[in-house]
MMTF fields as JSON, N, C-alpha, C and O atoms, coordinates in Angstrom:
{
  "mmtfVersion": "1.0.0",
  "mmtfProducer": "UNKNOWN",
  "numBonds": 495,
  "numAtoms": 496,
  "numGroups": 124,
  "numChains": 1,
  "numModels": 1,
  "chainsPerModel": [1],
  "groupsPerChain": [124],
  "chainIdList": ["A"],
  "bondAtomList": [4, 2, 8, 6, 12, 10, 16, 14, 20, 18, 24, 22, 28, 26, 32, 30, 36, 34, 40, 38, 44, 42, 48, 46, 52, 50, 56, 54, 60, 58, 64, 62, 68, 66, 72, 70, 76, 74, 80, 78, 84, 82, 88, 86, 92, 90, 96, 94, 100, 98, 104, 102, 108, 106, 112, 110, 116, 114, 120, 118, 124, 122, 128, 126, 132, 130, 136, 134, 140, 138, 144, 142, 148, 146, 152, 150, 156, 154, 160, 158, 164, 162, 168, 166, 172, 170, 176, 174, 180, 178, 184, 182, 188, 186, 192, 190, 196, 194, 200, 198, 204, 202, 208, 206, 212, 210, 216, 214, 220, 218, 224, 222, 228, 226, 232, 230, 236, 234, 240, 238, 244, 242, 248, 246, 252, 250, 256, 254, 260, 258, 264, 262, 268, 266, 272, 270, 276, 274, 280, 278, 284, 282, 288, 286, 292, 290, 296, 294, 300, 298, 304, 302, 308, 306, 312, 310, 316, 314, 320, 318, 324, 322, 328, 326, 332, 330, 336, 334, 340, 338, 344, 342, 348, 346, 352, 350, 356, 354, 360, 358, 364, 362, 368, 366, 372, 370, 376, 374, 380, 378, 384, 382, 388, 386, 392, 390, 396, 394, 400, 398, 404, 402, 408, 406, 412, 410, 416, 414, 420, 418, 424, 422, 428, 426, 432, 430, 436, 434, 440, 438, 444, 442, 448, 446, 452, 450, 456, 454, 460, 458, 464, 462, 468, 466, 472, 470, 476, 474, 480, 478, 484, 482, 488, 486, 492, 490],
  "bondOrderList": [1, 1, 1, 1, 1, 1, 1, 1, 1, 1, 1, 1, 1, 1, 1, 1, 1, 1, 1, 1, 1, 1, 1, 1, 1, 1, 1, 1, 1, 1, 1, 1, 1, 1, 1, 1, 1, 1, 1, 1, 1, 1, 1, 1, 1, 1, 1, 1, 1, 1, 1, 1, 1, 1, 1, 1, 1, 1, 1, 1, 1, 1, 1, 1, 1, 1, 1, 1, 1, 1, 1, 1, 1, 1, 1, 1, 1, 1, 1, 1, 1, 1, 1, 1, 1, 1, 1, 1, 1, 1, 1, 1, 1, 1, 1, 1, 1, 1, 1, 1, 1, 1, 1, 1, 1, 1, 1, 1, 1, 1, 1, 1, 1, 1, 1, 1, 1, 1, 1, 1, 1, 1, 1],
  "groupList": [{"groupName": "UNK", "atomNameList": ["N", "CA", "C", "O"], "elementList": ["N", "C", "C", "O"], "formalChargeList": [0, 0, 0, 0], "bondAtomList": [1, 0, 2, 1, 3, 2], "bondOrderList": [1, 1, 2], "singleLetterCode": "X", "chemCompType": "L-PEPTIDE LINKING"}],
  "groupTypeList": [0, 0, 0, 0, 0, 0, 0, 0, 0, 0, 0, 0, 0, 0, 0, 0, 0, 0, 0, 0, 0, 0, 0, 0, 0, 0, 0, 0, 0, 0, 0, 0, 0, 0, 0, 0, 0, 0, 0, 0, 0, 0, 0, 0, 0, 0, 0, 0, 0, 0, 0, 0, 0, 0, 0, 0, 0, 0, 0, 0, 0, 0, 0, 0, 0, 0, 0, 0, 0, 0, 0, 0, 0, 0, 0, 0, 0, 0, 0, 0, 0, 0, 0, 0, 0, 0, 0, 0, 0, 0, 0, 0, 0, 0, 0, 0, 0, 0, 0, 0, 0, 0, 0, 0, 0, 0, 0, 0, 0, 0, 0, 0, 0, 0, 0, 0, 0, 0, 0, 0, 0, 0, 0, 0],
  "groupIdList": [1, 2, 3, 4, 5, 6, 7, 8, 9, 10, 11, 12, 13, 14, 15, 16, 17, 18, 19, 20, 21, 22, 23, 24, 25, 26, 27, 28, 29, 30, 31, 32, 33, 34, 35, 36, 37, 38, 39, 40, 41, 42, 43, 44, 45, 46, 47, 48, 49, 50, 51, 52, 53, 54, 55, 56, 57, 58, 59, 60, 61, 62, 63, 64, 65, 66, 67, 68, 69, 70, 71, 72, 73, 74, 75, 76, 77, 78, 79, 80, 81, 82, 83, 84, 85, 86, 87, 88, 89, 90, 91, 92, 93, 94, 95, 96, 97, 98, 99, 100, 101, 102, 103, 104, 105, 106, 107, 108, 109, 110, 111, 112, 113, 114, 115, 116, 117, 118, 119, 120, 121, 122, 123, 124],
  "secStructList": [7, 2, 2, 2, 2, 6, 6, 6, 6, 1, 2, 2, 2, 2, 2, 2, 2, 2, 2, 2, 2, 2, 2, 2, 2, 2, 2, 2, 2, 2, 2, 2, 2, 2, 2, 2, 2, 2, 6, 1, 3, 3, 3, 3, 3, 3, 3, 7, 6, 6, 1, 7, 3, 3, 3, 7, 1, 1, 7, 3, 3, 6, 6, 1, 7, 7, 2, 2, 2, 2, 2, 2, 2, 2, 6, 6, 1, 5, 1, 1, 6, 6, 1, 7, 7, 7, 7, 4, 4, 4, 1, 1, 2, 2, 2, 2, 2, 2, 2, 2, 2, 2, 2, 6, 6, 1, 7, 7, 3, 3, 7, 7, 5, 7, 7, 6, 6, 4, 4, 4, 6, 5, 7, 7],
  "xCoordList": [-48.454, -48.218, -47.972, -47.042, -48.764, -48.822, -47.482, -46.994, -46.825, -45.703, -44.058, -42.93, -44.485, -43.615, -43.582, -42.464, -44.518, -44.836, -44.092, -43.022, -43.81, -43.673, -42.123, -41.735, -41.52, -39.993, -39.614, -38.607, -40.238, -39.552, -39.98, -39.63, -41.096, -40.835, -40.548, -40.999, -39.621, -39.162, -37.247, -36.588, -36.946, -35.528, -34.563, -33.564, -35.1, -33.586, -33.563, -32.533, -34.557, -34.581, -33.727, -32.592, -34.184, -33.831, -32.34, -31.519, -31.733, -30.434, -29.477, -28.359, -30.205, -29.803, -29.642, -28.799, -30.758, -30.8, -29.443, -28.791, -29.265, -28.297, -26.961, -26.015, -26.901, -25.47, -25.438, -24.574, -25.9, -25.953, -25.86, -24.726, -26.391, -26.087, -24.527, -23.888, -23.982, -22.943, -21.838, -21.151, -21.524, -21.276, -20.996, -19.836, -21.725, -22.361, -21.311, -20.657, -21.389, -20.603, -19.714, -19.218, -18.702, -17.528, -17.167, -16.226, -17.61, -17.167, -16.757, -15.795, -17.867, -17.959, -16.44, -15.647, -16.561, -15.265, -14.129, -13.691, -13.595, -12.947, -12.608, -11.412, -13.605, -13.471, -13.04, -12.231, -13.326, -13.19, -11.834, -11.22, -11.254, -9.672, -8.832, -7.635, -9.415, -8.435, -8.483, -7.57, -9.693, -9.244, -8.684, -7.999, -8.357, -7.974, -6.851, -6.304, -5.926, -4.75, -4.018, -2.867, -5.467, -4.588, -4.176, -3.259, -5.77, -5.209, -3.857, -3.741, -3.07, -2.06, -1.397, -1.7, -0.187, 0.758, 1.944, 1.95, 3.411, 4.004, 5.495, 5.482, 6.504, 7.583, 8.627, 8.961, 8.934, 9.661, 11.272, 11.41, 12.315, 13.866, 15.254, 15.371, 15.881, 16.819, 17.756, 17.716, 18.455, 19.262, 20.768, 20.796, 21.82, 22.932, 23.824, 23.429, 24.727, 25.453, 26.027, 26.181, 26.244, 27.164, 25.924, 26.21, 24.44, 23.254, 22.842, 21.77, 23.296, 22.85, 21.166, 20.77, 20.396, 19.083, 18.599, 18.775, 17.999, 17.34, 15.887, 15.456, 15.179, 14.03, 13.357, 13.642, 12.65, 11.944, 10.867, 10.33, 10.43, 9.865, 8.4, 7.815, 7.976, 6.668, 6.132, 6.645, 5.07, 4.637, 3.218, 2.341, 3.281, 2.257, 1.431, 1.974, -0.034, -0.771, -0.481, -0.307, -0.467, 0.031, -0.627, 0.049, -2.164, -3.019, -2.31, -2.298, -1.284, -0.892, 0.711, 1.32, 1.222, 2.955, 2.647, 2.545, 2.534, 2.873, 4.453, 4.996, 5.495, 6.132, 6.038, 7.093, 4.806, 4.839, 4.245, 3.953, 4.054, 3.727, 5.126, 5.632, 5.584, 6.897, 7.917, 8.465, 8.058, 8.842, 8.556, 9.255, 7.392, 6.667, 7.007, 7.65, 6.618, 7.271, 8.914, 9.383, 9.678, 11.309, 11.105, 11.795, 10.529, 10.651, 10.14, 9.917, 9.713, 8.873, 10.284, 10.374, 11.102, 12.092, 13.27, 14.247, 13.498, 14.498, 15.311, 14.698, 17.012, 17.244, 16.965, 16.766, 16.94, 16.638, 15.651, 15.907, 14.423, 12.929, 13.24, 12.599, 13.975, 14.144, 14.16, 13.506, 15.508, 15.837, 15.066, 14.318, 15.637, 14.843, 15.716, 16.837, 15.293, 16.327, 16.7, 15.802, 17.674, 18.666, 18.851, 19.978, 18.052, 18.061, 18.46, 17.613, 19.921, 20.067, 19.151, 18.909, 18.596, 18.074, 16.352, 15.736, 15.705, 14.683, 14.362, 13.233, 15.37, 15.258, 15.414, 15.39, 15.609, 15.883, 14.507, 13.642, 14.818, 13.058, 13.109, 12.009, 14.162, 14.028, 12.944, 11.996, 13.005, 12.563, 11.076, 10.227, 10.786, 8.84, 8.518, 7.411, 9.166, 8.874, 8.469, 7.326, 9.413, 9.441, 7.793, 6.837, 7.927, 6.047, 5.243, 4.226, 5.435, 4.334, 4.14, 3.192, 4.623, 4.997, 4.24, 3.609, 4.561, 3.841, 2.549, 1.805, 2.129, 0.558, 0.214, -0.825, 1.0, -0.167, 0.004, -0.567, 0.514, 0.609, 1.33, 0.827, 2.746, 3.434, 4.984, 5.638, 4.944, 5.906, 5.418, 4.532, 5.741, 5.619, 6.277, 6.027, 7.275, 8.656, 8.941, 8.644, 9.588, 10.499, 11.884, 12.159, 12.573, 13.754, 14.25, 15.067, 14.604, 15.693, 16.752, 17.338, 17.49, 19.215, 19.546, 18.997, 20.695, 20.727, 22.258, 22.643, 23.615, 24.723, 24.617, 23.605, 25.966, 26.051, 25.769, 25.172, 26.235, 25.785, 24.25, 23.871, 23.653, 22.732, 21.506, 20.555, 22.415, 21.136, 21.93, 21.778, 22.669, 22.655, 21.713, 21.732, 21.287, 20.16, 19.104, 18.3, 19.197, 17.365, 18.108, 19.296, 16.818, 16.441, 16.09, 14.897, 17.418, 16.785, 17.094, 16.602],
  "yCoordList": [-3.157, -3.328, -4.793, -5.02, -5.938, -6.784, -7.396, -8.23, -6.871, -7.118, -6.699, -7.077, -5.797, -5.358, -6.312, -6.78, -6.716, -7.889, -8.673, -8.427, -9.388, -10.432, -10.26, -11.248, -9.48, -9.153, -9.445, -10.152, -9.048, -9.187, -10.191, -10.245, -11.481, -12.493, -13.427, -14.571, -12.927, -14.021, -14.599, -14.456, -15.195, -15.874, -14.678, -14.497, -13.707, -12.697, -11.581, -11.242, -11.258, -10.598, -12.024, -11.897, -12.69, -13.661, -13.667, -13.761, -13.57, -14.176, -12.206, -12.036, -11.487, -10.042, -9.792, -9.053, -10.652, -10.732, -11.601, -11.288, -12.611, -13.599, -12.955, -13.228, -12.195, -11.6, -10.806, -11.15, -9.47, -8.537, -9.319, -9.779, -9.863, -10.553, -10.996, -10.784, -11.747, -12.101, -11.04, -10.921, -10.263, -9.05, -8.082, -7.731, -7.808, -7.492, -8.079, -7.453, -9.338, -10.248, -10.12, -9.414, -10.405, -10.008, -8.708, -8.675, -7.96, -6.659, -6.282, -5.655, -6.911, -6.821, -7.775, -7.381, -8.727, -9.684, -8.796, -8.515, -8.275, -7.757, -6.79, -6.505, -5.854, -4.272, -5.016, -4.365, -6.313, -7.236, -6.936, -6.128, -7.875, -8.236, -7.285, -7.551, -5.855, -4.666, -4.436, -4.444, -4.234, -3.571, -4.61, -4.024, -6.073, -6.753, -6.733, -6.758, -6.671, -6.17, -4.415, -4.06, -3.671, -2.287, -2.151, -1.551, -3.358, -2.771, -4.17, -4.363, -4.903, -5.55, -4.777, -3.585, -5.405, -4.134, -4.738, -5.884, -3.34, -3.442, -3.575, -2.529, -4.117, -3.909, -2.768, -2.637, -2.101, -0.92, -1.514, -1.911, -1.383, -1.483, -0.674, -0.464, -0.395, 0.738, -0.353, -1.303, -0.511, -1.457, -0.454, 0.757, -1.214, -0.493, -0.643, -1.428, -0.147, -0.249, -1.665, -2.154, -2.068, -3.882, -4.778, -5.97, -4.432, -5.611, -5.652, -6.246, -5.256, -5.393, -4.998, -4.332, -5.451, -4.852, -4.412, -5.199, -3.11, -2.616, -2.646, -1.97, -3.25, -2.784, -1.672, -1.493, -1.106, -0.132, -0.858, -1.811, -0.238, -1.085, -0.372, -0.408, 0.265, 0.53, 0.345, 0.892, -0.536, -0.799, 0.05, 0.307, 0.402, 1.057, 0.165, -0.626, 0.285, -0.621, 0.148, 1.358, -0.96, -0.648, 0.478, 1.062, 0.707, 2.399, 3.17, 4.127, 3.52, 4.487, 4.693, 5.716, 3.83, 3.998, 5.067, 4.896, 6.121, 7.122, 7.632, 7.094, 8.952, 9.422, 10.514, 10.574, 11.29, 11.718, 11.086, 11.765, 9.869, 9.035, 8.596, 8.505, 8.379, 7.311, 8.501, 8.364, 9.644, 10.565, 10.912, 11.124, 11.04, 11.085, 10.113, 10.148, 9.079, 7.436, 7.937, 7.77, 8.454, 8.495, 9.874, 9.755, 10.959, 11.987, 11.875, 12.834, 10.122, 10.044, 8.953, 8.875, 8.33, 7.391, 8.32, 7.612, 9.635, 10.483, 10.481, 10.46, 10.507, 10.925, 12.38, 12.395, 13.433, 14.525, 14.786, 14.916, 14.916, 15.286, 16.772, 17.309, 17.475, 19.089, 19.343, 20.179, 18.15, 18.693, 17.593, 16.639, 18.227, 16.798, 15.878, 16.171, 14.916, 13.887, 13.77, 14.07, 13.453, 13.994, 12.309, 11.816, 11.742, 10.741, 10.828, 11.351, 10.419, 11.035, 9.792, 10.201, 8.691, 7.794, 7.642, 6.954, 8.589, 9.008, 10.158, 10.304, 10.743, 11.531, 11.259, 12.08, 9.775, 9.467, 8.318, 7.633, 8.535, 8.137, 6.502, 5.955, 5.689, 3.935, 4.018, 3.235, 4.824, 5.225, 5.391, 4.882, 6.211, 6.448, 5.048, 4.526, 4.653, 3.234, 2.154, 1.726, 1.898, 1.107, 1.378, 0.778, 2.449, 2.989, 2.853, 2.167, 3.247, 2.8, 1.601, 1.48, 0.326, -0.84, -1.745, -2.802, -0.956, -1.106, -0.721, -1.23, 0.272, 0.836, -0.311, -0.961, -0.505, -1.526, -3.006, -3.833, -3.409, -4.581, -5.779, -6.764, -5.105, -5.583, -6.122, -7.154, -5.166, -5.6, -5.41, -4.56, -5.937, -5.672, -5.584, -5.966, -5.029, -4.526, -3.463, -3.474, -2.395, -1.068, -1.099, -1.282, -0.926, -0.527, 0.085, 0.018, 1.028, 2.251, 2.318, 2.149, 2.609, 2.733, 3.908, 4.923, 3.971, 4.034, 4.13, 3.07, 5.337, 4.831, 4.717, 4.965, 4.232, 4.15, 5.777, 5.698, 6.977, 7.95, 8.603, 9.481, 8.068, 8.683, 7.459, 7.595, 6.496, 5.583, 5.92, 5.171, 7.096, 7.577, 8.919, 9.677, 9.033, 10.044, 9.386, 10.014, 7.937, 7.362, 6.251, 5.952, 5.766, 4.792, 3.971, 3.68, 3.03, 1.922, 0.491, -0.601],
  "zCoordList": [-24.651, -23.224, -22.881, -22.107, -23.408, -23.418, -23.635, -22.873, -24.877, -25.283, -24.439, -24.757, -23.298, -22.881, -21.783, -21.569, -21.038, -19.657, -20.463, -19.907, -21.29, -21.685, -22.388, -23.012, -22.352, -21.998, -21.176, -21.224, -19.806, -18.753, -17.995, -16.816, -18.747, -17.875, -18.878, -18.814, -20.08, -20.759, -20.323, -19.294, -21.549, -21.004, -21.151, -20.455, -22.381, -22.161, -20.766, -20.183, -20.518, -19.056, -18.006, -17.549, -17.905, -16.696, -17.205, -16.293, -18.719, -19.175, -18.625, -18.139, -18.88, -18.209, -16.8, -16.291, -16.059, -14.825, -14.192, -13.196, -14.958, -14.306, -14.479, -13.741, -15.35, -15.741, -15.128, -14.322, -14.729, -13.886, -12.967, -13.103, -11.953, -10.627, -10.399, -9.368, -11.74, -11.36, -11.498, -10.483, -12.504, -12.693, -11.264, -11.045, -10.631, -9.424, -8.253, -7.419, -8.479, -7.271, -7.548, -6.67, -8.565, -9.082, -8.5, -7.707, -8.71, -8.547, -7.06, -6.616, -6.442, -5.284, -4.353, -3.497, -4.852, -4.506, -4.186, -3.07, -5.712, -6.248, -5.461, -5.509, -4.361, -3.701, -2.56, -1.899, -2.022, -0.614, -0.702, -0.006, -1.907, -1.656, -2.184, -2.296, -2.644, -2.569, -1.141, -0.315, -1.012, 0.794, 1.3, 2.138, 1.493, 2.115, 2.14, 3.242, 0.733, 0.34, 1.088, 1.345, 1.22, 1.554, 3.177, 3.738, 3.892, 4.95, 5.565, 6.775, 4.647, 4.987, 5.917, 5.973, 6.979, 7.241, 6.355, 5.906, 6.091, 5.689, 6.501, 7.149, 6.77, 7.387, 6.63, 5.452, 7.721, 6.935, 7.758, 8.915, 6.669, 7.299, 6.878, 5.671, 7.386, 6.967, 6.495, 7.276, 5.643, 4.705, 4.814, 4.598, 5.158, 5.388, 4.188, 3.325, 4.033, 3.165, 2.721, 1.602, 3.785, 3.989, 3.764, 3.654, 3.658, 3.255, 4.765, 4.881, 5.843, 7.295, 7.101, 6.144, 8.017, 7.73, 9.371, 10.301, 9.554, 10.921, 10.682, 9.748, 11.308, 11.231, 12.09, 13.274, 11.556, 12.176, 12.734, 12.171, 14.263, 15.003, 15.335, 16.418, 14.154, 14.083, 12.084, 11.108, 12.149, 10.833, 10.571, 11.395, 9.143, 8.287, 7.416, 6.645, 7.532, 6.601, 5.323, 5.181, 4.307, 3.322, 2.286, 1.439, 2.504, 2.191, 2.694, 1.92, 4.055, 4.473, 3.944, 4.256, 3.269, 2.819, 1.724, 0.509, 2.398, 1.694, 1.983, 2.948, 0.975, 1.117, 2.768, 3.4, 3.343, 4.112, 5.283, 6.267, 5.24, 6.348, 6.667, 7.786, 5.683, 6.12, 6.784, 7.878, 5.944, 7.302, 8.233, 9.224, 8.071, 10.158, 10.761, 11.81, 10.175, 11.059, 11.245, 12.371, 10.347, 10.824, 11.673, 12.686, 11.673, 12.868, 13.899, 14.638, 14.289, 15.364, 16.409, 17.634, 15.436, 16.361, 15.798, 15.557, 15.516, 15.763, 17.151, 18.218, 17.083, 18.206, 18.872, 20.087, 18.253, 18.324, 17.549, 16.352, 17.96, 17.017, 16.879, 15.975, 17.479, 16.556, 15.652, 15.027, 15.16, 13.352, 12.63, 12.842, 11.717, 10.431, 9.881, 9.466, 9.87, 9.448, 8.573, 7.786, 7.98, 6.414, 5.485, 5.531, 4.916, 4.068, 3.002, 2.277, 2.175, 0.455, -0.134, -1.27, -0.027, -1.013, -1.086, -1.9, 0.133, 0.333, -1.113, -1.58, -1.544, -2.467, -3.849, -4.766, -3.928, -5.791, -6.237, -5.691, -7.068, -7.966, -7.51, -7.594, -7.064, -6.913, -5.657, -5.728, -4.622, -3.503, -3.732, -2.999, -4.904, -4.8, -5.814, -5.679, -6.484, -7.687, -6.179, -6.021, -5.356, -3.776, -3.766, -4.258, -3.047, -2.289, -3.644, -3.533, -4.607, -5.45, -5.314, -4.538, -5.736, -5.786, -4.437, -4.441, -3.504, -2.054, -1.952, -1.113, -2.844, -2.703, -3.817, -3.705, -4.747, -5.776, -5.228, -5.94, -4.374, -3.402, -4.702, -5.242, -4.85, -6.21, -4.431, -4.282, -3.773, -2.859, -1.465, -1.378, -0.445, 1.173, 2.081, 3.224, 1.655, 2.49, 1.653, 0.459, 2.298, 2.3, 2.898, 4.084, 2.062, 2.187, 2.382, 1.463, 3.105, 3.119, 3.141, 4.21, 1.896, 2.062, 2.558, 2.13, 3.743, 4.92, 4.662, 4.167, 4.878, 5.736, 7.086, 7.742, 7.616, 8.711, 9.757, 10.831, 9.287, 9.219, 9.303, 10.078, 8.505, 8.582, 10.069, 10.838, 9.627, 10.413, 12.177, 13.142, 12.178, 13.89, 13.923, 14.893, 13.33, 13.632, 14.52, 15.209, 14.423, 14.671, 15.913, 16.036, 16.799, 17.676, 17.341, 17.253, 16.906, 16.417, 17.465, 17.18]
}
């Protein structure tokens, strides 16, 4: 018993203790500046064919750039909220690599390629 007190008020407990503590803080840091990073906001812009850029005039913190956030955000500045809005570049894989990229806080802008066509569906 004797021997066990005397573990824990020797140097390798205190040298366990100090590491765990810092360990601990680290980690903790670390959860600060993810969330600090998620709740960034992001600018979202419809990119035209010619390099023109529109922005969309409502932004998403960057936890929320999801694929079905971001079409609610476009069925919400629809000219006609009846139908659904018809995006071809919303549908190819450069498009979810973008939002990934945006969720791992690798980029902070969105792009949407956009013709002239399709960007009269919306209020911009």
């Amino acid at each position: 018993m004797n021997e066990f007190i005397k573990w824990f008020s020797g140097d390798i407990w205190a040298f366990a203790d100090a590491l765990i503590t810092i360990i601990t803080v680290l980690g903790v840091s670390y959860g600060l500046y993810k969330n600090y990073l998620q709740s960034k906001k992001v600018d979202i812009f419809f990119k035209l064919e010619d390099g023109e850029l529109k922005k969309i005039p409502i932004t998403l913190t960057r936890k929320n750039v999801t694929r079905s956030e971001i079409s609610g955000l476009l069925g919400m500045i629809q000219k006609d909220s009846t139908l659904r809005h018809n995006i071809h570049s919303i549908t190819e894989n450069t498009y979810f690599n973008n939002i990934y990229d945006i969720q791992n806080a690798k980029k902070s802008t969105l792009y949407i390629d956009v013709t002239p066509k399709e960007l009269d569906q919306f209020i911009i």
